[in-house]
N, C-alpha and C positions, 0 to 999 in steps of 0.2 A: 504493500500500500504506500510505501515512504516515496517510490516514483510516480505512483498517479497523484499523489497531492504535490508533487514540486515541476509536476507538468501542470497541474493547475493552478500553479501559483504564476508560471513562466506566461500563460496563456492571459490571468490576469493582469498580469503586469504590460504584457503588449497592448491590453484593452484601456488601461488604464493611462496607460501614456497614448494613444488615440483618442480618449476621450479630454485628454487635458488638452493636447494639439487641436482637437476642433471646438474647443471653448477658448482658447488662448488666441487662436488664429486663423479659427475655419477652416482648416485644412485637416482635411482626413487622408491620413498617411495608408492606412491598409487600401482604403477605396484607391488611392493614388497608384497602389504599387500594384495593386490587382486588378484592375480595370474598370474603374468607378464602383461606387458603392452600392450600384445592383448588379453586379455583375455575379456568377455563380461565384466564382472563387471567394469574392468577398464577403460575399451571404454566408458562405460555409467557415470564414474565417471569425467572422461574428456569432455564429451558432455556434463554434466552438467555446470560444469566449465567454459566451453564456453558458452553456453546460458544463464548465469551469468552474465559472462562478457558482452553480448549485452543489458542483462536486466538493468543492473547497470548506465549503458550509459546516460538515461536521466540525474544522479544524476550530471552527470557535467553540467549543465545549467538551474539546480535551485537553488535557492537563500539558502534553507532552507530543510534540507529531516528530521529532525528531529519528526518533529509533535507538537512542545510544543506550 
């Protein structure tokens, strides 16, 4: 489990700075890189992001996600 939750941390974090680049300066860098932001690729880059973000979810009510 230690690698699906630091894939969804990785996956958050790309979301997260895409969401501050298009509050900061309108510019959506996934949509950019992937062929505007209806484009399949970046639908599915978004849908990951979000399934992330639910996957991640338990990490707030445990003690420890580290593994050591």
């Amino acid at each position: 489990m230690q690698t699906f939750y630091k894939i969804c941390l990785i996956l958050m974090i790309v979301g997260g700075i895409n969401w501050g680049l298009i509050g900061l300066f309108q510019f959506d860098f996934v949509g950019w890189l992937l062929g505007g932001s209806a484009s399949l690729w970046s639908r599915i880059v978004f849908t990951l992001v979000g399934a992330a973000a639910i996957g991640g979810i338990p990490c707030l009510f445990t003690e420890q996600v580290t593994g050591e």
